[in-house]
Each structure stands twice: as C-alpha cells, then as structure tokens.
C-alpha positions as YAML, in Angstrom:
chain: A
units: angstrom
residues:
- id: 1
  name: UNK
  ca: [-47.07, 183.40, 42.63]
- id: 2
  name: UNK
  ca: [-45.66, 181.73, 39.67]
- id: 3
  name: UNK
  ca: [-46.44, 178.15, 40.84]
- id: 4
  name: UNK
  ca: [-49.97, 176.08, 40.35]
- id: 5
  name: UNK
  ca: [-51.44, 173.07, 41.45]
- id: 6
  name: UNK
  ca: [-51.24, 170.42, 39.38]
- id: 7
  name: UNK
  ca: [-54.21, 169.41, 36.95]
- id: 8
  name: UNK
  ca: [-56.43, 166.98, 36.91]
- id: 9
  name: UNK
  ca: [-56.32, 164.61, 33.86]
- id: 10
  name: UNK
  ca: [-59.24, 163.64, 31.06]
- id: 11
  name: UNK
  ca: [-58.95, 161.22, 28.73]
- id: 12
  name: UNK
  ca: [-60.80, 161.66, 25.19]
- id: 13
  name: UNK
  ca: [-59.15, 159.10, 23.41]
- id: 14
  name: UNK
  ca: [-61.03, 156.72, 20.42]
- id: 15
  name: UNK
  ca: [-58.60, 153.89, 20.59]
- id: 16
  name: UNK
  ca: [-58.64, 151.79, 23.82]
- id: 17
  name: UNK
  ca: [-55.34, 150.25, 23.72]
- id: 18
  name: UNK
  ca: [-53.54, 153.84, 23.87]
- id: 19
  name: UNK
  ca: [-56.02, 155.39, 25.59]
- id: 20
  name: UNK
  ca: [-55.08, 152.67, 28.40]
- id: 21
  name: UNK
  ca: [-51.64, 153.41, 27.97]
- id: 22
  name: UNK
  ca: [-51.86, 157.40, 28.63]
- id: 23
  name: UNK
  ca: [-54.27, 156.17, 31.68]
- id: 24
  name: UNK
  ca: [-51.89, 153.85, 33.18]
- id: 25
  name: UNK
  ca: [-48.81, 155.70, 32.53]
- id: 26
  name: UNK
  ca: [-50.79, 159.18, 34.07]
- id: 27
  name: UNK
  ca: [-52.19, 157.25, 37.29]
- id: 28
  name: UNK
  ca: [-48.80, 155.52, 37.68]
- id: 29
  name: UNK
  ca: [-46.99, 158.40, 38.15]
- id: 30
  name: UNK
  ca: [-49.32, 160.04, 40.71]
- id: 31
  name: UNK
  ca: [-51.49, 162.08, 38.10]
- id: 32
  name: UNK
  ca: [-55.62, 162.23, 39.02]
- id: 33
  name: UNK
  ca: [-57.75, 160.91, 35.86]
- id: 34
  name: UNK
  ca: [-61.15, 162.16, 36.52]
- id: 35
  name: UNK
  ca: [-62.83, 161.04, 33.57]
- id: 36
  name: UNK
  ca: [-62.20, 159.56, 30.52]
- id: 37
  name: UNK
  ca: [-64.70, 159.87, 27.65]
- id: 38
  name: UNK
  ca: [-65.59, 158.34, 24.59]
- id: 39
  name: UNK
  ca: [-67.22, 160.93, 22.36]
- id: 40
  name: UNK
  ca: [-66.73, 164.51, 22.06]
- id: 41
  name: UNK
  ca: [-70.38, 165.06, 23.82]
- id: 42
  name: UNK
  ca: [-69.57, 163.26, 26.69]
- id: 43
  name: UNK
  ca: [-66.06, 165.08, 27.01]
- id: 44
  name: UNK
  ca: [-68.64, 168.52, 27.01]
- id: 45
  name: UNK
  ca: [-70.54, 166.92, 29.84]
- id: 46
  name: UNK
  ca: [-67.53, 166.04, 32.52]
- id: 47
  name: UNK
  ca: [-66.24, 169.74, 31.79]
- id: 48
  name: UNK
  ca: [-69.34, 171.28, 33.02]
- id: 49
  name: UNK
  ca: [-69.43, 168.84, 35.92]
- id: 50
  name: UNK
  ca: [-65.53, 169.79, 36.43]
- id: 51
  name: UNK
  ca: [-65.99, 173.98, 35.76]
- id: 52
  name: UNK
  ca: [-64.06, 175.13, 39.76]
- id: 53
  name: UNK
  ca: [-60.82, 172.39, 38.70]
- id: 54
  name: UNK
  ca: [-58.01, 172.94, 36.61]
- id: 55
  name: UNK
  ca: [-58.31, 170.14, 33.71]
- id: 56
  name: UNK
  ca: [-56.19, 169.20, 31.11]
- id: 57
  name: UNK
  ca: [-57.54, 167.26, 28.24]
- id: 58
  name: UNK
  ca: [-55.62, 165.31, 26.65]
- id: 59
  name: UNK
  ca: [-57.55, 163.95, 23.46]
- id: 60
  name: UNK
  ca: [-57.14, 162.11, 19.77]
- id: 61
  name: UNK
  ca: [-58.03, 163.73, 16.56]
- id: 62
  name: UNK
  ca: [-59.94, 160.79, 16.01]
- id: 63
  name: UNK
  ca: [-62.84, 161.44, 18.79]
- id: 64
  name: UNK
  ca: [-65.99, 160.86, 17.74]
- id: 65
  name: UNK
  ca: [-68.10, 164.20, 17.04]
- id: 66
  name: UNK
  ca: [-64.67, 166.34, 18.02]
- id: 67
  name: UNK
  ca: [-63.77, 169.21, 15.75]
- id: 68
  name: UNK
  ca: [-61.19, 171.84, 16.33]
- id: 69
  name: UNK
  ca: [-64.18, 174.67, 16.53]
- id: 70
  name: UNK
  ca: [-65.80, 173.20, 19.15]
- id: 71
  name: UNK
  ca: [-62.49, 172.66, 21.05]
- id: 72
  name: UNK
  ca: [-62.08, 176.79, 21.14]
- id: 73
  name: UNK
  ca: [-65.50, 176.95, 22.32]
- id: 74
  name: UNK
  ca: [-65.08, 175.00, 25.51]
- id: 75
  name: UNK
  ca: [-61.56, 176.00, 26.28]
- id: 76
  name: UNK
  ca: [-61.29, 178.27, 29.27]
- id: 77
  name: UNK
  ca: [-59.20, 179.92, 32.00]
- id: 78
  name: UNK
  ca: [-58.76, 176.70, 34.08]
- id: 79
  name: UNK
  ca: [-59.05, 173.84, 31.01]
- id: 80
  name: UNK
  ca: [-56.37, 173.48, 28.27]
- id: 81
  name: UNK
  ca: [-55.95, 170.77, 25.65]
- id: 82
  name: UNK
  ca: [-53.35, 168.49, 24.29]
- id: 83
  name: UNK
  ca: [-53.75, 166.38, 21.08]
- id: 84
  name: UNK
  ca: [-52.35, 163.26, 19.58]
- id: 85
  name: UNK
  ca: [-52.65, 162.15, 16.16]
- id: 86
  name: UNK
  ca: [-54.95, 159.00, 15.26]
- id: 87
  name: UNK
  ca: [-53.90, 155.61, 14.59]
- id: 88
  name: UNK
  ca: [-52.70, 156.47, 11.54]
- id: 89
  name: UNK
  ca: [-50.66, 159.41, 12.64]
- id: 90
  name: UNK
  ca: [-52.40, 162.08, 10.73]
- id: 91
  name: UNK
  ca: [-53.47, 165.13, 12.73]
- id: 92
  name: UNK
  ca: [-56.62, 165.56, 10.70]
- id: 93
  name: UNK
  ca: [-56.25, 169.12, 10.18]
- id: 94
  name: UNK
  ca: [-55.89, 170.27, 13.83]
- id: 95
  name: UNK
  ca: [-53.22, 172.40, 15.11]
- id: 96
  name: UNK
  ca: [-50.54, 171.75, 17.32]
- id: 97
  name: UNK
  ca: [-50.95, 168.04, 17.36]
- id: 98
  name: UNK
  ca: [-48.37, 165.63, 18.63]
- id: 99
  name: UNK
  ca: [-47.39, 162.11, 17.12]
- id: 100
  name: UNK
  ca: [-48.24, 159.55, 19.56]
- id: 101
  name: UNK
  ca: [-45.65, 158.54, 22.00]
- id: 102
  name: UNK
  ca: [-44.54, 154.50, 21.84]
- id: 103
  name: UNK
  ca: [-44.08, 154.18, 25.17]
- id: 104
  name: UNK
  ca: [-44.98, 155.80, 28.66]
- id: 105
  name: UNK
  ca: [-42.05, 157.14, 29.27]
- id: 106
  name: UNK
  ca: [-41.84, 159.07, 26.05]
- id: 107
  name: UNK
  ca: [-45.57, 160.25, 27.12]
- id: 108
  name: UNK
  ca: [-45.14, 161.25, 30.62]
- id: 109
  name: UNK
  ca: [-41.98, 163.61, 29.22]
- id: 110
  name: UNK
  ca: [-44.40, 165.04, 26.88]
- id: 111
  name: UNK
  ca: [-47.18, 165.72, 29.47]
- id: 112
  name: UNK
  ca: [-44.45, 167.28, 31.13]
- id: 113
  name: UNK
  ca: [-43.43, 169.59, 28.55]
- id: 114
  name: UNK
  ca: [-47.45, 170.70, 28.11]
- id: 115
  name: UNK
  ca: [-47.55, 171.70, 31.95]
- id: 116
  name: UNK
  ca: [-45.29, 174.88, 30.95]
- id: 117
  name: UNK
  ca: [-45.53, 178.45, 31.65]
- id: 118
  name: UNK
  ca: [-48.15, 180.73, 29.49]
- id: 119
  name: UNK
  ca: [-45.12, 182.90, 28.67]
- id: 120
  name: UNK
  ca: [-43.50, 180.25, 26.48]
- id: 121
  name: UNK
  ca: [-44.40, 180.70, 22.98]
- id: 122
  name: UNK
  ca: [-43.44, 177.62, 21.11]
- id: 123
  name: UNK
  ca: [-44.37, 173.67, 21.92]
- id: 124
  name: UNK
  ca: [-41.47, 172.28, 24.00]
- id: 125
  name: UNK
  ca: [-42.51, 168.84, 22.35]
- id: 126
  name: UNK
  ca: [-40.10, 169.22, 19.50]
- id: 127
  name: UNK
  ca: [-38.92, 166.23, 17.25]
- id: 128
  name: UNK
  ca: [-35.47, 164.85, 17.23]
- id: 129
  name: UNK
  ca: [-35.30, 164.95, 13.75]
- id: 130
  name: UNK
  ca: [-33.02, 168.46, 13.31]
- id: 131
  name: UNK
  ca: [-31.37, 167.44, 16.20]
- id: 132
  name: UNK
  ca: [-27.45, 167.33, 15.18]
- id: 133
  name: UNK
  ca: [-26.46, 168.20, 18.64]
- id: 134
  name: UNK
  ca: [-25.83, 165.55, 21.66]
- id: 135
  name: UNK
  ca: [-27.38, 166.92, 24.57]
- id: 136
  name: UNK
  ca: [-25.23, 166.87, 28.08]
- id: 137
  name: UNK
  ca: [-27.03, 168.31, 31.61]
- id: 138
  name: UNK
  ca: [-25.11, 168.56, 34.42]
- id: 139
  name: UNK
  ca: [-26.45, 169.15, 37.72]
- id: 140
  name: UNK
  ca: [-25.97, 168.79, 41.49]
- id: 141
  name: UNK
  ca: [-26.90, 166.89, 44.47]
- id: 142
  name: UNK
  ca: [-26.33, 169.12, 46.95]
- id: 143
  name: UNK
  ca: [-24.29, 172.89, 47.64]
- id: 144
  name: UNK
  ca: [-20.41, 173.63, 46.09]
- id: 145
  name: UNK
  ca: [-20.58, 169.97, 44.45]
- id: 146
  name: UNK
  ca: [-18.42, 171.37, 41.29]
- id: 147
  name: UNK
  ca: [-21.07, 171.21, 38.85]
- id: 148
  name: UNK
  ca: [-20.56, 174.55, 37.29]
- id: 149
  name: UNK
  ca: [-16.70, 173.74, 37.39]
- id: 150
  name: UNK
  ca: [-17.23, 170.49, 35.53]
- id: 151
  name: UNK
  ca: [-19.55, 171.53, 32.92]
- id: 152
  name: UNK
  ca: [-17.55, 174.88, 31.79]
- id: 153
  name: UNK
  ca: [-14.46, 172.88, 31.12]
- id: 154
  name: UNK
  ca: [-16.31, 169.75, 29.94]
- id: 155
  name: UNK
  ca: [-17.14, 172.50, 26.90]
- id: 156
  name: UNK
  ca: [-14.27, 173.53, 27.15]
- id: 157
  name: UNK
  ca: [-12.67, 170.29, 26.54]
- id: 158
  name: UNK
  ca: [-15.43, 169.45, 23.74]
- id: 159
  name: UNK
  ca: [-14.40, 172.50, 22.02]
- id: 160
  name: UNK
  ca: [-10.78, 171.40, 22.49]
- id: 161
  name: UNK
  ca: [-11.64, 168.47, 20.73]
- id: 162
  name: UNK
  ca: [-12.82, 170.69, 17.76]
- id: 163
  name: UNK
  ca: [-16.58, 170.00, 18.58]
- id: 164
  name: UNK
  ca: [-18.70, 173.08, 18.18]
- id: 165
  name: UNK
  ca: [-19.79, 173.02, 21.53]
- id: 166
  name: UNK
  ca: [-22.81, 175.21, 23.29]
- id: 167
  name: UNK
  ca: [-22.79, 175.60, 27.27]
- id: 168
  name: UNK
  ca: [-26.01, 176.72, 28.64]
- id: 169
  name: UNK
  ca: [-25.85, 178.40, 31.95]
- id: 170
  name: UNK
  ca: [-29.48, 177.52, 33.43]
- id: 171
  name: UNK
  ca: [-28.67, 177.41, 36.90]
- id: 172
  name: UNK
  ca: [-31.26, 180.12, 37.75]
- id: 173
  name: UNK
  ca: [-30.32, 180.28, 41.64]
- id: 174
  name: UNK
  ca: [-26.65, 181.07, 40.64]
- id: 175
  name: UNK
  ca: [-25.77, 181.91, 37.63]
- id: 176
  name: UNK
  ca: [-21.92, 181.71, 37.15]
- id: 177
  name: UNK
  ca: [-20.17, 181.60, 33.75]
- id: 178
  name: UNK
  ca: [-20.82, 184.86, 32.47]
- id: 179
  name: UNK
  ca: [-19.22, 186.08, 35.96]
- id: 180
  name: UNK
  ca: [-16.44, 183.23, 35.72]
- id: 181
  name: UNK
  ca: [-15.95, 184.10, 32.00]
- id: 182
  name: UNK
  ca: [-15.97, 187.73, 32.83]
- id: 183
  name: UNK
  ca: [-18.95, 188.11, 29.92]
- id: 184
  name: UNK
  ca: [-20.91, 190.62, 29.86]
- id: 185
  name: UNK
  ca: [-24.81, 190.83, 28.93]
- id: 186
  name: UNK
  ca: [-24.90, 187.24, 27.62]
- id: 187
  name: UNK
  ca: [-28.33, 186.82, 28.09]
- id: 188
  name: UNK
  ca: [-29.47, 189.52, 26.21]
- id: 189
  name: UNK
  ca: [-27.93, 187.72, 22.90]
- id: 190
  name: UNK
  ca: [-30.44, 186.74, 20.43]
- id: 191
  name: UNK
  ca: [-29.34, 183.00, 20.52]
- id: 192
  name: UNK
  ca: [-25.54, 182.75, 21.96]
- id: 193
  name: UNK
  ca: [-22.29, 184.56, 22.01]
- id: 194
  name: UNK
  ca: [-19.61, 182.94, 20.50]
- id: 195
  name: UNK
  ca: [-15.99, 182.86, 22.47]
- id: 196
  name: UNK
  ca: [-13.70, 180.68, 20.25]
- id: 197
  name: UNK
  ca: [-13.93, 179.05, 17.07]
- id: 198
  name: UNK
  ca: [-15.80, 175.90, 18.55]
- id: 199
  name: UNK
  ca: [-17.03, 177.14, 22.17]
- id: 200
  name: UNK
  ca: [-20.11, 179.22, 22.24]
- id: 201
  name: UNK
  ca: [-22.04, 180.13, 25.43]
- id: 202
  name: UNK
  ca: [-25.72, 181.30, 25.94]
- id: 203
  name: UNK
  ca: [-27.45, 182.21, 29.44]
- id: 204
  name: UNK
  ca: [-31.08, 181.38, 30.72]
- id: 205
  name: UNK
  ca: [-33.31, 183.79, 32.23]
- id: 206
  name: UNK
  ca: [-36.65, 184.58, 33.27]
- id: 207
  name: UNK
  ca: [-36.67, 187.48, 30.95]
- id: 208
  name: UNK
  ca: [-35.56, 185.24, 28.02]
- id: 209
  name: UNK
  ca: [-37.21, 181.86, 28.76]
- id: 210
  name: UNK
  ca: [-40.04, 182.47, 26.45]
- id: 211
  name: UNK
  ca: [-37.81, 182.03, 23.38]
- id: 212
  name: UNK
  ca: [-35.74, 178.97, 25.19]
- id: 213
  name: UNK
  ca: [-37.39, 176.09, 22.89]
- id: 214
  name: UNK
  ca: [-36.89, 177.74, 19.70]
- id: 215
  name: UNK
  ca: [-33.52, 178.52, 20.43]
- id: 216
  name: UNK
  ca: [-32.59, 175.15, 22.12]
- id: 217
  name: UNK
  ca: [-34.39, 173.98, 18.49]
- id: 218
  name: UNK
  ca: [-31.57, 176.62, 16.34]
- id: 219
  name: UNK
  ca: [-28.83, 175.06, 18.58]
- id: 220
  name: UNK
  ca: [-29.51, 171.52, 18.67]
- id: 221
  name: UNK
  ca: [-29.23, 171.68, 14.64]
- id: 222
  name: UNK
  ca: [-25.72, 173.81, 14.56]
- id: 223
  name: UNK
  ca: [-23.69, 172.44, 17.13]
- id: 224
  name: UNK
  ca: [-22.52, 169.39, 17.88]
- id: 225
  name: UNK
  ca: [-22.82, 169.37, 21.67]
- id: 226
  name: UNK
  ca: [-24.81, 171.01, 23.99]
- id: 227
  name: UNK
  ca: [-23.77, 170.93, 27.70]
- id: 228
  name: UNK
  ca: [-26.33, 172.56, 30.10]
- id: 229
  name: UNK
  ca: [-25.70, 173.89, 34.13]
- id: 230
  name: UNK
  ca: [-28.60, 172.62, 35.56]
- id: 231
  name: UNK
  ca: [-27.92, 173.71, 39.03]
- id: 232
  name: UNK
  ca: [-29.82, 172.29, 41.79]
- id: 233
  name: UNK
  ca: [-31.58, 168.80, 40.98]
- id: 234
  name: UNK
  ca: [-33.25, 168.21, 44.65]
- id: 235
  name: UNK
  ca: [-36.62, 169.18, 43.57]
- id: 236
  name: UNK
  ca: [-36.47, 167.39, 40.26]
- id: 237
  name: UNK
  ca: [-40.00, 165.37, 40.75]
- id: 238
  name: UNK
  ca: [-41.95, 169.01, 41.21]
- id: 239
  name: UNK
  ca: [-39.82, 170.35, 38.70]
- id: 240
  name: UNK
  ca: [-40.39, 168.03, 36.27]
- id: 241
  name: UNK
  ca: [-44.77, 168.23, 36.72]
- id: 242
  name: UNK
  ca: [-45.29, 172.19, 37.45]
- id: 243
  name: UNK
  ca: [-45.88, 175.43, 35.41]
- id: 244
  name: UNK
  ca: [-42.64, 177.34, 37.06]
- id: 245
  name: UNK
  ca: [-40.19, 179.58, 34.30]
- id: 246
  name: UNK
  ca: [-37.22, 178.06, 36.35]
- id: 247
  name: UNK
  ca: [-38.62, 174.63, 35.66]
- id: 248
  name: UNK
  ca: [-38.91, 174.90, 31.87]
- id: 249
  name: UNK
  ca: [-35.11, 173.74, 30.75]
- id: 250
  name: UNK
  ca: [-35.58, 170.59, 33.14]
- id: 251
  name: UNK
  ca: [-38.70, 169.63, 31.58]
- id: 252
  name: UNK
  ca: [-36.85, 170.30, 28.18]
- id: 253
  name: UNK
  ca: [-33.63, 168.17, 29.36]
- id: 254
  name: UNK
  ca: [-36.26, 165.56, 30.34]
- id: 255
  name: UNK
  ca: [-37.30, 165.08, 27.05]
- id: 256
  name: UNK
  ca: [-33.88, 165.34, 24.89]
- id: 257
  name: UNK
  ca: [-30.60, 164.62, 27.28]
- id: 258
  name: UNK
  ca: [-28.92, 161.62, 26.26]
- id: 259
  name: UNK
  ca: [-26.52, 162.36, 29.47]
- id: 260
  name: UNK
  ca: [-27.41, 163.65, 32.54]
- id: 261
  name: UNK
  ca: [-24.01, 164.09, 34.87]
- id: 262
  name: UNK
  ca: [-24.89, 164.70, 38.91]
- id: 263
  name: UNK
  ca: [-22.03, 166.03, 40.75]
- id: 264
  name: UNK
  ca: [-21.87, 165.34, 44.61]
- id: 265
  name: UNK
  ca: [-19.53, 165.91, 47.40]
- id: 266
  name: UNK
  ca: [-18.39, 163.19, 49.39]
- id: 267
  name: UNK
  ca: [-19.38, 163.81, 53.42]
- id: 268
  name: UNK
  ca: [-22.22, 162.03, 54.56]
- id: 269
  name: UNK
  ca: [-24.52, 165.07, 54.50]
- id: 270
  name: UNK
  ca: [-23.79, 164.93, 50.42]
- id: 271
  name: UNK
  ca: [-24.27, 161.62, 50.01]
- id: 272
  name: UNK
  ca: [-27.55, 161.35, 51.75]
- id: 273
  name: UNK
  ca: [-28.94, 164.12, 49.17]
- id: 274
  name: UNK
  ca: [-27.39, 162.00, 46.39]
- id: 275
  name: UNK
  ca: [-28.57, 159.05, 47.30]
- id: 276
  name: UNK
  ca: [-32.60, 160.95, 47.88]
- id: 277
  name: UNK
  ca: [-31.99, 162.33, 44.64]
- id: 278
  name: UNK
  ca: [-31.05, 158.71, 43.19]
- id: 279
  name: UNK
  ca: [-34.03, 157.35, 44.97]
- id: 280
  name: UNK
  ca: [-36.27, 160.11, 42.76]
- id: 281
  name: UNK
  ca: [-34.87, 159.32, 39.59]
- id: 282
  name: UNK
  ca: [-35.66, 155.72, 39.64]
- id: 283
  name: UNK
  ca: [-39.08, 156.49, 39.72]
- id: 284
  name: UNK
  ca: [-38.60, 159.24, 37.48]
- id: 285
  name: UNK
  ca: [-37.00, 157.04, 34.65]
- id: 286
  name: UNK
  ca: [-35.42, 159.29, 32.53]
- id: 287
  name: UNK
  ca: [-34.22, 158.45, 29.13]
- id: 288
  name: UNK
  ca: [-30.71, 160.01, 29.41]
- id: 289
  name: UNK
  ca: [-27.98, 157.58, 30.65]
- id: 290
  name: UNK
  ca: [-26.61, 158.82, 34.28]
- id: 291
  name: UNK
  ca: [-23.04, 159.36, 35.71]
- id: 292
  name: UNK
  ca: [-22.14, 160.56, 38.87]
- id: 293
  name: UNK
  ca: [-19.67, 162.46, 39.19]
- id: 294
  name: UNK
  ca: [-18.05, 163.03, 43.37]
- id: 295
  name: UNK
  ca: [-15.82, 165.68, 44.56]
- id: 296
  name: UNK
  ca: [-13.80, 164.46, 47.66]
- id: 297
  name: UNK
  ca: [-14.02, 166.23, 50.70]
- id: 298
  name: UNK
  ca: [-11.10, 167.83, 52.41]
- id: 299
  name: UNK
  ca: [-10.68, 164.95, 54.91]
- id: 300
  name: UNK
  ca: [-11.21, 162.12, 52.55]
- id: 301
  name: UNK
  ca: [-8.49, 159.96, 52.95]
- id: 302
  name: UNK
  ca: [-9.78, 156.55, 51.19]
- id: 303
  name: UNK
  ca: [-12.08, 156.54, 48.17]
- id: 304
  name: UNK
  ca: [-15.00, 154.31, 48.53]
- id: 305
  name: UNK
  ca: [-16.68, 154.05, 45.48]
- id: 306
  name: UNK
  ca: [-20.29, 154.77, 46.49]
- id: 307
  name: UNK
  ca: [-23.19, 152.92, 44.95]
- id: 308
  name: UNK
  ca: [-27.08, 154.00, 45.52]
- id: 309
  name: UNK
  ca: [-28.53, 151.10, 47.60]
- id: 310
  name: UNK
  ca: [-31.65, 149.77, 46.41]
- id: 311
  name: UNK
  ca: [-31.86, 151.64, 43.08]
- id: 312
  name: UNK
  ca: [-30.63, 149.23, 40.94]
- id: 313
  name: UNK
  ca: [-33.37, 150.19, 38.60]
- id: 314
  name: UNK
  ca: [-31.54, 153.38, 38.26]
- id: 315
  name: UNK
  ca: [-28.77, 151.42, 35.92]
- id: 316
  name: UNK
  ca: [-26.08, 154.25, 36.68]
- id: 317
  name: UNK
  ca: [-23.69, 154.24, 33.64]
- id: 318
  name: UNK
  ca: [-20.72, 155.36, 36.13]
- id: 319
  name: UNK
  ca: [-19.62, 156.50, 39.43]
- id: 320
  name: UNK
  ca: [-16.13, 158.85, 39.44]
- id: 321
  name: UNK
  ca: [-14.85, 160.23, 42.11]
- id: 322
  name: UNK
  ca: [-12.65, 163.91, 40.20]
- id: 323
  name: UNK
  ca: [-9.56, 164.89, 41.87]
- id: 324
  name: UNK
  ca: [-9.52, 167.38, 44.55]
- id: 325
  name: UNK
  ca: [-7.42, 170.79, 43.36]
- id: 326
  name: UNK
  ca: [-8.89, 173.71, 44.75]
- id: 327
  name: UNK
  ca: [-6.01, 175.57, 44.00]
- id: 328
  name: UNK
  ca: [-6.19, 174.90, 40.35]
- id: 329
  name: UNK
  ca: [-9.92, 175.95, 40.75]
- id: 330
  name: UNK
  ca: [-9.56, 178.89, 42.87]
- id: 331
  name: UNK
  ca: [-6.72, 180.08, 40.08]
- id: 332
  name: UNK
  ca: [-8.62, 179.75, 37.22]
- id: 333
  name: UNK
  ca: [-11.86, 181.75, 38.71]
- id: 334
  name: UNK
  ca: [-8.99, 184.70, 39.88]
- id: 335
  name: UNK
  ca: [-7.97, 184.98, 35.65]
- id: 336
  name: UNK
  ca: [-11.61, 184.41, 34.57]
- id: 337
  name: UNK
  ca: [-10.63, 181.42, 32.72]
- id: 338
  name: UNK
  ca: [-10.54, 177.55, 32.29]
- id: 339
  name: UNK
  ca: [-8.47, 174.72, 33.72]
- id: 340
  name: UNK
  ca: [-6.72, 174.08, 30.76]
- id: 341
  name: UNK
  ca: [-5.80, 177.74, 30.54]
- id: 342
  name: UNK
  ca: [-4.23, 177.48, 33.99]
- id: 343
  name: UNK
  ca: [-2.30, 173.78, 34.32]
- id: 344
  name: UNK
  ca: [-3.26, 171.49, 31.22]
- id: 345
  name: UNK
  ca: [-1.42, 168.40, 32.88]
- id: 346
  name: UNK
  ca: [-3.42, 168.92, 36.02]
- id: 347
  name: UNK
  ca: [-5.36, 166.01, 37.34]
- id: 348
  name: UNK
  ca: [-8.23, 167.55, 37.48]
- id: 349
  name: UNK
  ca: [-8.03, 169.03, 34.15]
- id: 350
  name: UNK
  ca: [-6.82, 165.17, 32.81]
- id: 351
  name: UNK
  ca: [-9.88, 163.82, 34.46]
- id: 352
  name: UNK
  ca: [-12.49, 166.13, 32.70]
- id: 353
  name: UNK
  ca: [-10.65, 165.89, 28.90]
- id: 354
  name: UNK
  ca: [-10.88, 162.22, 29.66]
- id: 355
  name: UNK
  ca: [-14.22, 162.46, 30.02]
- id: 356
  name: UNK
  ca: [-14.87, 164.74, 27.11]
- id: 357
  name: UNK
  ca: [-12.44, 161.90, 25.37]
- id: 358
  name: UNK
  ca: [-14.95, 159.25, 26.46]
- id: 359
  name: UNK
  ca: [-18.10, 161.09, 25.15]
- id: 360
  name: UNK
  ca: [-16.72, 161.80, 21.54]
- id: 361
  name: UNK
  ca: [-15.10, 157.84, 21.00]
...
C-alpha cells in the first residue's frame, strides 16, 4: 500500500509567537500536536515517549541545544524533520531549511508539500522567485465534466495568443492528451515535448513523479503559462495531507496555482458533487483564485447560474456555464486535434479563447 496514516505533529520552536502560529494553524486544520518542546533535550525526551507513532518534527534552527548532528542521530523509520529558519531568517548552517511562512495558510501548504512520497527527490517547497510562468489547474467535480476538453484548448488558445504555454496531463486515473494528441511516449521525455512554436506538452506518471518538482521548477522559469489536468478533485482534503505519488502535483498546485478552474456538469447529481467539493475548499483556503466552469446537460433548457450556498467564504472569482457542442468535441477527438483546428468560430471554441483572452489582459 502506497498510502499512510497521517502523523502526529511536534513543535520545537524557540520563538513563541510563531511557534503559536504553526500550533494553531496545525490543530485548526485537524492535525494532532502531541508535544511541543522548548529545548532540543526535551524534544529527545517526547521522541522516546512517542517511539510506536509516526512523528513529524517540525523545528527552528534556533532551538536551544539543537544541532544538525544530533538531528541524524534521532531520526528514524517512523520520525522525520522539517526546519524553519530563525527570526532572522538565517538557516544557521542546516540543510534543507525553509524561510518561515507569514501566514497559516502559506504554512499549512508547506506542511503539505513535506507529507510527500520517499520517492521524490527534491523539496516541493520551492520559492517563487524563478517563477516566470502563471500557473493554471483545471480539474473536475464529478465524471465527463469537460475538464480535459477545456484545459487542452485553453493551451491551445494561450499558445494562440503567442504565450509559450506548457499543459501538464496529471490526471493519473485517465490520462488523455497524449491519446487525444495522438503522441506517443510523452512521458518518457526528459522535461516536455514540444508540438508548436509556443505549445509544449509533458505527462505525469508514477514512473516519472520523482523528478516532477524539479521539472515543474525548469518549466515555471521558461514558459509563460502552465495549465495542468488535474482530473478528479473529490478527494482533494486527503489529497492534499497524505504521502500518495498520485497526490504529489495537488500538493504542488496547492502551493503555486494562481487559478484553479473546476469544471462541472449541470444535473443535480453534478451539482451536488460541486457544491461538496465547494464546501471542502472553503475550509481548505487555497491561495489560487477559483472559477467554475459548467457544461450543460443534454436536457438543459434554461441556464440558472448556480452559486454554492453557504460558502461565501469561498469568494468564487466566476461561475460560466460553456456551450454545449458535442459534435465539435466528438470531431476534434476523431482527427486527434483541437477545437480551433476543427470550427474556429464555434461557440465553444469562442468561449475558451475568451477565456484565454481574459487571463492574458
């Protein structure tokens, strides 16, 4: 099994007004802080107490007694560590050391990003520094929503728009642009494989997920937008909080979207899972800005735009309903090819350059 139980939380952290912020934030969002030491001896003493759990530590440089020896010595096959500069931002020498978050929701994504898979071999806490690139995911609600249709031509459209334009197919339970695309052993590229002047396209796998931070890291520098299939978003809290490979991009997204699209259909079976998933993103509270994006159903025969009751928290940047053409769909997945490439004055190809439009003003 590739799945864990979640860990329980200590604290070693010298300065009390972050060390209450990490606390509150952790507890908050469901975590279990079992201890929460001052001093590096004390930390020693609620390991041994703790040896049969699964602990993460998540301490300051600045610890009294701590030094990055001693941290080796007491590491084990249940307890890993995560460190944050001190006050003063310095990492005193240790490795892999994080700048201190300014807020808990900047925290909690980078807790997330620590609870990742041994296999990965780079931090997923990057910095935003070398990022050039604005991040897009795109996932769905529910089954046959469109959300593989709208983010292939949203690229499309970027690229269009002569934006150099990634699309990252990370919808592990169905991959579908390499098959749409008619590409062939995409995911074995060493970072992507490039289809047009501006549109480039890169597939996640389990057998390549190891390397996905440092090439998300490559990417986010070079191009100028990155739109990522997502696939499935109902079991975004879990996602978000365990060591799975297929959880990794999420927990990546998490930290670096500034757009998250959800695409839904419009019965009332959809629209119950949209409205659950809605209900988990408010408490989430995700830095990306979020649209949603609904495909009408075949019997739809007034729009009513839908609004998520009770989440206002969830400050929704839009709700669009797309035009129905599943002709104009069906033809372009027959020639392997893109909306545009099919009917450029279609409405549902108008709808999705207009949003690509919208993104670049």
């Amino acid at each position: 099994m590739d799945e864990v139980l979640q860990p329980s939380i200590i604290t070693a952290i010298a300065d009390a007004e972050f060390e209450g912020m990490v606390s509150s934030a952790l507890f908050d969002s469901g975590w279990s802080v079992i201890a929460r030491p001052l001093d590096f001896a004390t930390l020693e003493k609620s390991l041994n107490e703790q040896v049969a759990k699964s602990i993460l530590v998540i301490y300051s440089v600045d610890l009294p007694g701590i030094s990055e020896e001693q941290l080796k010595k007491l590491a084990g096959l249940n307890i890993s560590f995560f460190g944050f500069a001190d006050t003063a931002g310095s990492a005193r020498g240790f490795a892999e050391i994080s700048p201190r978050p300014s807020n808990p929701d900047e925290l909690l994504a980078y807790i997330r990003g620590n609870i990742r898979s041994p296999l990965l071999r780079a931090p997923l806490l990057q910095s935003k520094v070398n990022f050039k690139a604005k991040v897009i995911a795109i996932g769905s609600a529910g089954h046959h929503t469109g959300a593989t249709t709208l983010a292939l031509n949203l690229a499309q459209e970027l690229s269009l728009l002569e934006k150099k334009t990634l699309l990252i197919d990370a919808n592990f339970s169905a991959a579908a642009i390499s098959a749409v695309l008619d590409l062939r052993k995409i995911a074995e590229e060493d970072k992507w494989c490039d289809i047009s002047d501006n549109l480039s396209v890169a597939e996640i796998t389990q057998s390549n997920i190891a390397d996905f931070s440092l090439r998300a890291l490559d990417a986010a520098a070079y191009f100028d937008y990155i739109v990522i299939d997502l696939g499935s978003l109902q079991n975004i809290t879990s996602d978000l909080s365990d060591r799975r490979w297929s959880s990794q991009v999420k927990i990546w997204v998490s930290r670096f979207a500034q757009e998250l699209f959800i695409s839904s259909g419009s019965d009332l079976l959809q629209i119950k899972r949209l409205n659950k998933l809605c209900s988990e993103l408010s408490e989430i509270k995700l830095s990306a800005r979020i649209s949603v994006f609904i495909k009408p159903s075949e019997t739809s025969v007034k729009k009513e735009i839908w609004q998520p009751d009770d989440f206002q928290s969830l400050n929704l940047k839009q709700v669009q309903y797309l035009p129905r053409d599943s002709r104009l769909c069906a033809a372009a997945r027959k020639e392997r090819t893109v909306l545009s490439e099919i009917n450029g004055k279609a409405p549902l190809r108008k709808a999705i350059a207009a949003i690509a439009i919208q993104i670049t003003g």
